[in-house]
N, C-alpha and C positions, 0 to 999 in steps of 0.2 A: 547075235547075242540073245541069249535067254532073256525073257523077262523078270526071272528067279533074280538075276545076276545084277538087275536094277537094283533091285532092292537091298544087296549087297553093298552098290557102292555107295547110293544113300546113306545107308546105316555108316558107312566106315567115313563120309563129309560128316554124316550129323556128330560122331563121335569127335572126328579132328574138332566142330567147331564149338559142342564141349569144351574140350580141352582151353582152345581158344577161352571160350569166356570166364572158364573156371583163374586163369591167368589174369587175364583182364580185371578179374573182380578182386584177386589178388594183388594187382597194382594198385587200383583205385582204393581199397583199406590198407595201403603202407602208404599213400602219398606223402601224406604228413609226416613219418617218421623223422625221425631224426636219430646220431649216434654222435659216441665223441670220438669216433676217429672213423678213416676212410674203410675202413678193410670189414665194418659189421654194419654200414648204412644200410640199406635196404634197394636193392638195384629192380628198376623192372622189369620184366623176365616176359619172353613171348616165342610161343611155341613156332617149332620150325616144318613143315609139311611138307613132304616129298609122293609123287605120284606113284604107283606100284602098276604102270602100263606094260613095262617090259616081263614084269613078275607076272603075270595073267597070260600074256602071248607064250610064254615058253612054258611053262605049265599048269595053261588051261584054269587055272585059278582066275577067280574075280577080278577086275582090276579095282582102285579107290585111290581113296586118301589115308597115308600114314604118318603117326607123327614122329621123327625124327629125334628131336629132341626137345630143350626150354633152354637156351641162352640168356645170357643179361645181360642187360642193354651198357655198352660202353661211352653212351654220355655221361658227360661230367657231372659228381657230384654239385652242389650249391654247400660251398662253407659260407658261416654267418656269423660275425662277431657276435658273442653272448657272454661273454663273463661269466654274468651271474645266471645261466640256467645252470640246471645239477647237471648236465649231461658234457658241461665245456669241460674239454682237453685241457692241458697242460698251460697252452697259448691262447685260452677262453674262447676258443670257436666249436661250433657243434657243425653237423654237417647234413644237409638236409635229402632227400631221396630226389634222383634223377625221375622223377614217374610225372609225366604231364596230366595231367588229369582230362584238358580235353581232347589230347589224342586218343586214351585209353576210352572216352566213352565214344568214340569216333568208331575205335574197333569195337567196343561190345553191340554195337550197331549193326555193324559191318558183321559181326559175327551171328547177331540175330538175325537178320536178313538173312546168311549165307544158310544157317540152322532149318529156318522157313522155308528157303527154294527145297532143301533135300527133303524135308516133308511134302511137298506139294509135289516132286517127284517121287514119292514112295505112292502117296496116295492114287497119283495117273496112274502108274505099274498095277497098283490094285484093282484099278477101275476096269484098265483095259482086261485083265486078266480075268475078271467078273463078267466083262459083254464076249471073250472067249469061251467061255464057260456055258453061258446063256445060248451060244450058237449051238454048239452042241446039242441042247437040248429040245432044238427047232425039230 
C-alpha cells in the first residue's frame, strides 16, 4: 500500500467522524425538546459507517470509512403529564426526546479521540514521506 493511500483513509475516518460529531451535537441541542404528539418529537439520530475494503481490492481504489447512512434511534419517547404547557395534546401530555445526554457526550468523545487518532495518522504518513524524501537527497 502507498503511502499516498494513508492519507486517503484518514481523510475518509476523519470525515465519517465529522459526520459522527456533527450528529452528536445535533442530539445534545434537541435533548430538551419537547412536541405534543409522538410522530414530530425529536428522535436521536446517529450515523451508520460501513468499511469500503472489498471496494479498494477489486478496484484498486482506496480503502476507508463511509457513511451509510443517519437512523433514529427507536427508544422510547418519555410522555409527561403537563396540562398546562402550551405544547399538551389533547390528553395534556407533551412528549419528551429519547436523546440521553450522557451517552451523546460519551460519543462526541469517542468521536474526538477517534478524529485525533486519523490526524496523528495523517501526520506519520507525512513525516515518513518527508524522511523518504530526505533519503533521496543523501
Amino acid at each position: 500500500m502507498s503511502l499516498y493511500r494513508v492519507f486517503d483513509i484518514a481523510g475518509t475516518g476523519m470525515s465519517a467522524q465529522s459526520v459522527r460529531l456533527n450528529t452528536t451535537a445535533s442530539n445534545v441541542a434537541n435533548a430538551d425538546s419537547v412536541s405534543s404528539s409522538v410522530e414530530t418529537t425529536y428522535r436521536a439520530r446517529h450515523p451508520v459507517f460501513a468499511a469500503e475494503l472489498s471496494k479498494a481490492a477489486a478496484h484498486q481504489e482506496s480503502a476507508g470509512v463511509r457513511v451509510v447512512g443517519i437512523v433514529e434511534s427507536e427508544k422510547p419517547l418519555t410522555p409527561e403529564y403537563a396540562p398546562n404547557h402550551p405544547m399538551a395534546d389533547d390528553n395534556g401530555f407533551i412528549y419528551k426526546s429519547n436523546v440521553n445526554v450522557i451517552e451523546e457526550m460519551t460519543n462526541m468523545v469517542s468521536a474526538n479521540r477517534s478524529y485525533q487518532t486519523n490526524v496523528r495518522v495523517a501526520d506519520m504518513a507525512k513525516q515518513m514521506l518527508n524522511q523518504t524524501l530526505r533519503l533521496g537527497q543523501s
